[in-house]
C-alpha atoms as one frame of an Amber mdcrd trajectory, in Angstrom:
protein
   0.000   0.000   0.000   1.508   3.296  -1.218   1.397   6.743   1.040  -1.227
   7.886  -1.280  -4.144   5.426  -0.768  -4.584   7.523   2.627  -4.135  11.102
   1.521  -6.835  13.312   3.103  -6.842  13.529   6.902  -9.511  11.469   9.451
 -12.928  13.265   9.417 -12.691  13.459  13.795  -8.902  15.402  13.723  -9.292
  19.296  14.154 -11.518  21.640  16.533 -14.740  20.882  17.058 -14.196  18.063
  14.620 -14.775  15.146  17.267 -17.959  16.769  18.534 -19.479  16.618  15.171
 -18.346  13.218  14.228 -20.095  11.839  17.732 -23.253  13.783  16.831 -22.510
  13.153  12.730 -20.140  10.744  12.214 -20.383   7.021  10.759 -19.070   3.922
  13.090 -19.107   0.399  11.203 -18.676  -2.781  13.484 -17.781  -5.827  11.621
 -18.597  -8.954  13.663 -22.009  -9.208  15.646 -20.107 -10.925  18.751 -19.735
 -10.575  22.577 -16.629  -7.688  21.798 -19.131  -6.101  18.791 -21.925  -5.419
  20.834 -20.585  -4.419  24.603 -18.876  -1.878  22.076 -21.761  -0.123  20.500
 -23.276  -0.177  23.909 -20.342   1.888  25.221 -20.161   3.674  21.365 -23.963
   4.881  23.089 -23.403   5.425  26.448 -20.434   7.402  26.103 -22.160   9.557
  23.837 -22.009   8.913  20.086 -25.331   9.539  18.449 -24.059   9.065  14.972
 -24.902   6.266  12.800 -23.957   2.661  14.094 -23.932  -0.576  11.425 -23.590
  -4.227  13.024 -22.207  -6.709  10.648 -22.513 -10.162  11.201 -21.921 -13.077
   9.238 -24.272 -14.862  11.334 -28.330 -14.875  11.406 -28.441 -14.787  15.143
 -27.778 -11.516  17.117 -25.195 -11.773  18.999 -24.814 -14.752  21.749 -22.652
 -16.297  24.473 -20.843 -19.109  23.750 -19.328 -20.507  26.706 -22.539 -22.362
  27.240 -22.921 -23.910  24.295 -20.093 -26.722  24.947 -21.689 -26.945  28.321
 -25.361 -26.226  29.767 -26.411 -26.902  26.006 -24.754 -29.524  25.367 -26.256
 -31.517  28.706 -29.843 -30.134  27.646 -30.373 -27.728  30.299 -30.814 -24.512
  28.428 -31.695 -23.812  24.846 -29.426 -22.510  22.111 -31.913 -19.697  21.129
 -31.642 -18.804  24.954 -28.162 -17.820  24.568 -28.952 -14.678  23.288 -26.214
 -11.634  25.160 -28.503  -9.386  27.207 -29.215  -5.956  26.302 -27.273  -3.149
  28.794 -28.432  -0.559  26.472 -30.237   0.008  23.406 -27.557   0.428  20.609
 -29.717   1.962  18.071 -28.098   0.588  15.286 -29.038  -0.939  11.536 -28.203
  -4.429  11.617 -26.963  -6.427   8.576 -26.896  -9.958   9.745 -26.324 -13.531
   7.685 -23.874 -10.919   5.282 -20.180 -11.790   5.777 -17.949  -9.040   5.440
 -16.310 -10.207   2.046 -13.068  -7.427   1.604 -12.423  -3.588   3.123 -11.228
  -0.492   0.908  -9.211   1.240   3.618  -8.798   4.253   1.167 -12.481   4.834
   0.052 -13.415   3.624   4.107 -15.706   0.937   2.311 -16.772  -2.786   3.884
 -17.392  -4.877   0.854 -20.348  -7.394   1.564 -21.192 -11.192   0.408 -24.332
  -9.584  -1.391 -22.011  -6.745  -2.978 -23.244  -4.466  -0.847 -20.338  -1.857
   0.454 -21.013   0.121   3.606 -18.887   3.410   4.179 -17.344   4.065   7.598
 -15.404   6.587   9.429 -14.260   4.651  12.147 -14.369   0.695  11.709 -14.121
  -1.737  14.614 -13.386  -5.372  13.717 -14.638  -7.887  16.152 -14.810 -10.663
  13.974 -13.439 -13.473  16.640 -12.707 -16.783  15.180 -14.231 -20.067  13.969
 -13.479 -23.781  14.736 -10.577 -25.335  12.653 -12.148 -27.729  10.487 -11.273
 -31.052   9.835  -8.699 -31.042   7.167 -10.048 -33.805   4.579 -13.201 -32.015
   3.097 -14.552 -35.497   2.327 -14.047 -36.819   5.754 -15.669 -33.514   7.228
 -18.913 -33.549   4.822 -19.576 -37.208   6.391 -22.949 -37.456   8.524 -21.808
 -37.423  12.339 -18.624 -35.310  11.953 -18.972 -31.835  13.629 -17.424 -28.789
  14.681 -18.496 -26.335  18.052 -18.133 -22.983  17.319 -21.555 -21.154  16.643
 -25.042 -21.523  17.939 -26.016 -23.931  15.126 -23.490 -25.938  15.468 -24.517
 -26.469  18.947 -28.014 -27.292  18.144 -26.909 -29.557  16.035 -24.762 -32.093
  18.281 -26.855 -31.437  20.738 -29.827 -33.051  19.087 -27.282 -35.747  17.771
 -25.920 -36.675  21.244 -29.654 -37.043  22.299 -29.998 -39.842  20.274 -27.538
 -41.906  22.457 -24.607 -42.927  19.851 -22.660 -45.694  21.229 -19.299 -43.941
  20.809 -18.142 -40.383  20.383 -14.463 -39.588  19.476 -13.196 -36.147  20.409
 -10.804 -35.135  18.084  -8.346 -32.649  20.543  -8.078 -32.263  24.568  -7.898
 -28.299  24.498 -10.494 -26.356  26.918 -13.171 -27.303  24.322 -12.828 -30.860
  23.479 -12.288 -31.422  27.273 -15.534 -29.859  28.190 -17.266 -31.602  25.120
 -15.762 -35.180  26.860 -17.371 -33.781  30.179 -20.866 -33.079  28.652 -21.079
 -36.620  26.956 -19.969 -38.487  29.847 -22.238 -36.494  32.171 -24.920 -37.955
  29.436 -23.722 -41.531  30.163 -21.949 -41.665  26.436 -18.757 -44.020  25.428
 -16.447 -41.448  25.276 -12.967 -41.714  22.961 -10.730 -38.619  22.996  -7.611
 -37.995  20.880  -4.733 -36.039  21.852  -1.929 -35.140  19.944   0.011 -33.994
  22.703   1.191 -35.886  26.247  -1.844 -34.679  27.953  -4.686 -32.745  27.876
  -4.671 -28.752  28.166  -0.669 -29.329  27.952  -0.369 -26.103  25.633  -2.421
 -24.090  27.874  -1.042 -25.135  31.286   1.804 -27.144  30.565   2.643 -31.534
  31.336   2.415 -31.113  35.270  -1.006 -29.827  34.942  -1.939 -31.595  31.670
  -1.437 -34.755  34.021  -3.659 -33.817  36.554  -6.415 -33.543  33.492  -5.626
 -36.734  31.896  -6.821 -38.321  35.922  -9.493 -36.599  36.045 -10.634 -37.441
  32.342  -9.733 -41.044  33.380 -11.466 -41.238  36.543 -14.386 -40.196  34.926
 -14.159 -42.771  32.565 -13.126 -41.544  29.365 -10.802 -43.653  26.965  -8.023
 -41.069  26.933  -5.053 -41.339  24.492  -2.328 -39.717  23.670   0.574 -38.752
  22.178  -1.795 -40.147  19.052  -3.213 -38.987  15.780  -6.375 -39.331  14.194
  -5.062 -40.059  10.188  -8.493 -40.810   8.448 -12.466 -40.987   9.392 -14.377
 -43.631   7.789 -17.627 -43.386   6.539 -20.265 -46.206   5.766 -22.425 -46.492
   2.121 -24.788 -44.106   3.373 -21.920 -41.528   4.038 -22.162 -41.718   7.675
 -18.926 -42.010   9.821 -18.534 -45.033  11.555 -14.458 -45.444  12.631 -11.288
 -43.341  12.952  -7.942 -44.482  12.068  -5.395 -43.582  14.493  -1.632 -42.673
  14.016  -0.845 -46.450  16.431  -2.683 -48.361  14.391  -5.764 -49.148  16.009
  -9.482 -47.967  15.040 -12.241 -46.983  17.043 -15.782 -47.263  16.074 -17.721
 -44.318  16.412 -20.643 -42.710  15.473 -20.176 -39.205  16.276 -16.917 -37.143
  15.585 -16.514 -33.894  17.114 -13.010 -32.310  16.056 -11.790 -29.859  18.565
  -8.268 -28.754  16.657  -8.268 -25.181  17.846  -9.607 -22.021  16.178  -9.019
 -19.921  13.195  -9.080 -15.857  13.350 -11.488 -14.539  11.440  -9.254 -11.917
   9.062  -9.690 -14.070   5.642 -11.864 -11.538   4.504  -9.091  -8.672   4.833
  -6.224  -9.970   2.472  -5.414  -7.348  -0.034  -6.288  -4.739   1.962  -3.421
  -3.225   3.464  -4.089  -3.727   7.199  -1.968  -5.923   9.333  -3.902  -9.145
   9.845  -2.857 -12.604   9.153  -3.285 -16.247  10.544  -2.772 -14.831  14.170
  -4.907 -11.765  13.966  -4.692  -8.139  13.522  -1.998  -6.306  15.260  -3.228
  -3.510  16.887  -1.446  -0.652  19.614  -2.357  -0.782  23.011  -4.979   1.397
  22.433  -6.730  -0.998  20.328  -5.935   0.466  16.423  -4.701  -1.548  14.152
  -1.666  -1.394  12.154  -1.485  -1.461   8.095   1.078  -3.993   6.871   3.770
  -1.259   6.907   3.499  -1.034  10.604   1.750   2.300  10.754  -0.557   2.564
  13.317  -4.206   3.455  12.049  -6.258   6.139  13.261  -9.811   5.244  12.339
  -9.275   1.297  12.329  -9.813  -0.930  15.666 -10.290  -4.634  16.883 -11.274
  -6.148  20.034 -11.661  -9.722  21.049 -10.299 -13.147  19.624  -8.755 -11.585
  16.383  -7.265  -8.518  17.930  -3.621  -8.971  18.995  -2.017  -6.497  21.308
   1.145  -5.715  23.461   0.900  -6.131  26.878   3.806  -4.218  28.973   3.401
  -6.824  31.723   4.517  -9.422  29.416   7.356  -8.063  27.977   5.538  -6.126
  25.187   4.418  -9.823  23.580   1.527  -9.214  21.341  -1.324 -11.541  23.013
  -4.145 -12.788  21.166  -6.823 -14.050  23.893  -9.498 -16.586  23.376 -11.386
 -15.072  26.576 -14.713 -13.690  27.382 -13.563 -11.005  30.098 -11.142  -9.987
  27.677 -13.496  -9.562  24.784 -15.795  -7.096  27.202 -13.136  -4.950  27.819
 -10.721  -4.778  25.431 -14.418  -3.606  23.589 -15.063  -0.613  25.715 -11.738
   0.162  25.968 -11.725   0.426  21.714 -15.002   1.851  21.675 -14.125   4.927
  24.494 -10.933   5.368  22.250 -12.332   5.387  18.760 -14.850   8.510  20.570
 -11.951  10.135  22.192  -9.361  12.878  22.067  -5.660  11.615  21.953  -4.855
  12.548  25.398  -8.067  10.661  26.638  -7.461   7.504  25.087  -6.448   4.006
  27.840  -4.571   1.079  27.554  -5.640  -2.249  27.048  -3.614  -3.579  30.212
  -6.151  -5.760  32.273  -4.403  -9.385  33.188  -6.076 -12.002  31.047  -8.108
 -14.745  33.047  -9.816 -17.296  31.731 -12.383 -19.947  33.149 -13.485 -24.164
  32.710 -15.654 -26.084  34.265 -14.955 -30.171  33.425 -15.482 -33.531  35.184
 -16.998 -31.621  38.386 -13.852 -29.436  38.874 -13.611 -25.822  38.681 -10.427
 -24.690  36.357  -9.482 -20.966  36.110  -6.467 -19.265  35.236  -5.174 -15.266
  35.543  -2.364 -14.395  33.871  -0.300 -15.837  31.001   0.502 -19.144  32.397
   1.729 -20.654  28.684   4.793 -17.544  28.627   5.893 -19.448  32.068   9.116
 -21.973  32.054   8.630 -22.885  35.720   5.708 -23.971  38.345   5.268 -24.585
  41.679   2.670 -25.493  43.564   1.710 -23.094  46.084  -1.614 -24.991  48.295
  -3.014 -27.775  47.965  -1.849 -31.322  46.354  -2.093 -32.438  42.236  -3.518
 -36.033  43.455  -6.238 -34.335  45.540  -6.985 -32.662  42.293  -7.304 -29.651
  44.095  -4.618 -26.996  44.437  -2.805 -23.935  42.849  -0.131 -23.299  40.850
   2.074 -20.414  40.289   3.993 -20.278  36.951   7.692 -18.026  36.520   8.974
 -16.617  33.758  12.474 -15.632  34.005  12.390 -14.464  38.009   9.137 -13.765
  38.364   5.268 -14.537  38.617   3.539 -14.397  35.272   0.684 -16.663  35.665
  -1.655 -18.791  38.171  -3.707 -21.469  37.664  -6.465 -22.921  40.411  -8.163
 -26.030  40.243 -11.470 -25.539  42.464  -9.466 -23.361  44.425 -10.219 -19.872
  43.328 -11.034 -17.972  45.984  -6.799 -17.365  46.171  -6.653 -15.778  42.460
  -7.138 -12.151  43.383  -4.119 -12.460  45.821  -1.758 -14.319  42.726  -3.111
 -11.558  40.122  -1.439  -8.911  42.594   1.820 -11.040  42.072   1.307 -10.978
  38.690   0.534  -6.940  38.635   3.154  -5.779  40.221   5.830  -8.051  38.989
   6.989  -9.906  42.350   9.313 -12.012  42.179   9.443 -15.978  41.380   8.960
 -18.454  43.292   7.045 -16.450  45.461   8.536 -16.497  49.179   5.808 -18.017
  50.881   5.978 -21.363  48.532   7.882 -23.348  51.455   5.194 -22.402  54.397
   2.532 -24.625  53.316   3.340 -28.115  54.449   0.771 -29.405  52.322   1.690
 -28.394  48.705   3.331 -30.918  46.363   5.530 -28.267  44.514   7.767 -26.685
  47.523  10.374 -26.329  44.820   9.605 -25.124  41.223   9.781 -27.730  38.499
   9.829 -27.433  34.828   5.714 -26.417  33.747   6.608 -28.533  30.507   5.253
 -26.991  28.043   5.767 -28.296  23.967   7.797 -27.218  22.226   6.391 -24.135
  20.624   7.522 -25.712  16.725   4.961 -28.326  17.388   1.718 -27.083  16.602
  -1.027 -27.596  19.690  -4.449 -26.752  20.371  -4.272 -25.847  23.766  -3.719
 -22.525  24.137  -5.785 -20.191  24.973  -3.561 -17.321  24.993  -1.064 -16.606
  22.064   2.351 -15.120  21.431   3.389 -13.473  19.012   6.069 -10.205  18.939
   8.563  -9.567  21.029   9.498  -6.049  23.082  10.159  -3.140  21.025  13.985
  -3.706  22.344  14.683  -6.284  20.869  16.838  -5.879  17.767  16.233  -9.471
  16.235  12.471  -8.275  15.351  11.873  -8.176  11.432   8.603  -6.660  10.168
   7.046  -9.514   7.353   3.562  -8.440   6.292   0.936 -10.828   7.124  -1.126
 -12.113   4.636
């Protein structure tokens, strides 16, 4: 992109300018999500009577997902009960079941599915991501094999798993396959899961916690494997799936596949168009505006949620790109307040990621950045009583916490974390109790290998480091 696709200034710079463009001006959100719509509440409340478009590539208005691999999935609440509540009325013309197709960053244009193009001054892209599919399109199309991203997709293994298969092979012990393997056993269903790595949730929390998920999976009575690949689904004459090949060897019969391989940000639609966004999102200033491909900061683009990707001064300036639903509400009103704001009113997006579970009758959160750490200890409690805490260090100091049913202790380890104390914290070798009075390698893969795990990812390193090459992102 040359200098001169940008050439006039933004509509909101000059005196008096912003006060028009908030009575005036033109806000496009692309993706009708969690981070979308907490932002055109706060577009509202903090004043902006302009015009307001909602793009969504969906038919639904927007929904919470975290209980679609749970309370829907065991039948106690409805998929078209999902629906986000209203804080506010957002006043806004809704294009829904139209994908956003391309954007003209020069002309401020979003090109639509039904060639439709809607102008902007200020865009906000909150287009999250969706479920990695499974890679052989034959395979995938067969009857039985499913993904769990979106409300349908929900509704739709629901009503399968209702019909009591006599097998079901999760394809991938991340946070989502491992609450899928909950649900199904909780329904009494044969349950097979998959892993590539040595244990579940090893790429979000690392082998010495992974192992304290495989018990529990175990114990629970699901046939965990790993350190295995699925290599081919089988389908019968009537192109329903009825076995998986594994990487050993063996087959298991099944009648429902659910592959659980991670997630895919949602910036397809943006290629060619100058801004920064690629396979791990779009790269965006604290503040929440993106970046064109040349590294320039925009003024009148931002993201929020899944597909934004910031730098976080608490973790050494790494550009994080969170999977998490606390995240997604703020980082939203923290682009919204800026996209309305003066320069010298515009905050940070600095609030210490945390991230909740619930699987196999135990309570898992997390605070912090536990997949940056090298080290853990743990700090209360015991791994076989499957119920402790554990601190993770990253070169000398606390950079993440992890509790399993033990949460009431997280605020006090998200201090650590905040003010950078030091690790292993001091106290480690006062509880008499703990299994970990001594740090021990978190185990973590190797970052070459590609996992599913994380929930958090890293990418960038501080603006220090002289090793950094820009390579656009397509």
């Amino acid at each position: 992109m040359r200098w001169t696709h940008r050439p006039r200034r933004c509509p909101v710079h000059g005196d008096g300018a912003l006060e028009q463009f908030k009575r005036e001006g033109r806000i496009v959100v692309v993706g009708a999500s969690l981070a979308g719509l907490r932002a055109a509440e706060t577009l509202r409340a903090e004043g902006f009577a302009g015009s307001l478009t909602m793009i969504g590539d969906e038919p639904h208005e927007p929904y919470d997902r975290p209980p679609l691999s749970k309370q829907v999935l065991l039948g106690r609440a409805a998929a078209d009960r999902t629906a986000l509540p209203r804080l506010r009325s957002v006043d806004a013309t809704w294009r829904l079941g139209v994908p956003a197709t391309g954007l003209d960053m020069a002309a401020r244009r979003v090109r639509l599915a039904d060639g439709d193009e809607v102008p902007y001054d200020r865009l906000l892209i909150a287009t999250g991501v969706r479920a990695r599919a499974w890679p052989r399109e034959a395979e995938a199309e067969l009857d039985g094999v499913f993904v769990l991203r979106t409300r349908d997709d929900s509704v739709a293994l629901a009503r399968r798993l209702e019909e009591g298969p006599k097998r079901v092979l999760v394809i991938g012990a991340g946070f989502t396959g491992s609450e899928i393997a909950s649900a199904c056993r909780e329904r009494g269903l044969a349950v097979t899961v998959a892993e590539r790595g040595a244990a579940p949730l090893v790429g979000a929390l690392g082998g010495v916690v992974g192992a304290v998920a495989a018990e529990l999976q175990r114990a629970h009575g699901v046939d965990l494997r790993c350190g295995i690949m699925v290599t081919a689904l089988e389908g019968d004459a009537s192109g329903r799936v009825r076995a998986a090949q594994l990487s050993d060897g063996s087959t298991v019969q099944t009648d429902v596949v659910i592959v659980s391989l991670g997630a895919i940000r949602n910036t397809d639609w943006l290629a060619g168009s100058g801004l920064g966004a690629g396979p791990r999102g779009i790269a965006c200033d604290a503040g929440c505006r993106a970046f064109d491909i040349r590294g320039i900061v925009t003024d009148d683009i931002y993201a929020a949620g899944d597909v934004a990707r910031c730098p976080h001064p608490l973790f050494g300036y790494q550009f994080l790109s969170l999977e998490h639903w606390g995240n997604a509400v703020t980082q939203a009103r923290i682009a919204a307040h800026n996209m309305i704001s003066e320069s010298a009113d515009r905050i940070p997006h600095m609030e210490v990621p945390a991230f909740w579970s619930s699987q196999f009758g135990v309570n898992i959160k997390s605070v912090g950045v536990p997949s940056l750490g090298t080290e853990i200890v743990i700090s209360q409690g015991t791994l076989e009583s499957h119920r402790f805490m554990g601190v993770y260090g990253y070169q000398g100091r606390v950079i993440g916490a992890v509790a399993f049913d033990h949460a009431r202790w997280l605020p006090f380890y998200q201090e650590l974390i905040e003010t950078t104390a030091p690790f292993p914290p001091p106290f480690t070798t006062v509880d008499r109790h703990a299994d970990g009075q001594r740090p021990v390698d978190a185990d973590f893969p190797d970052p070459s290998v590609p996992t599913h795990g994380p929930t958090v990812t890293l990418g960038g390193y501080a603006p220090t480091d002289r090793r950094m090459t820009f390579t656009p992102a397509h």
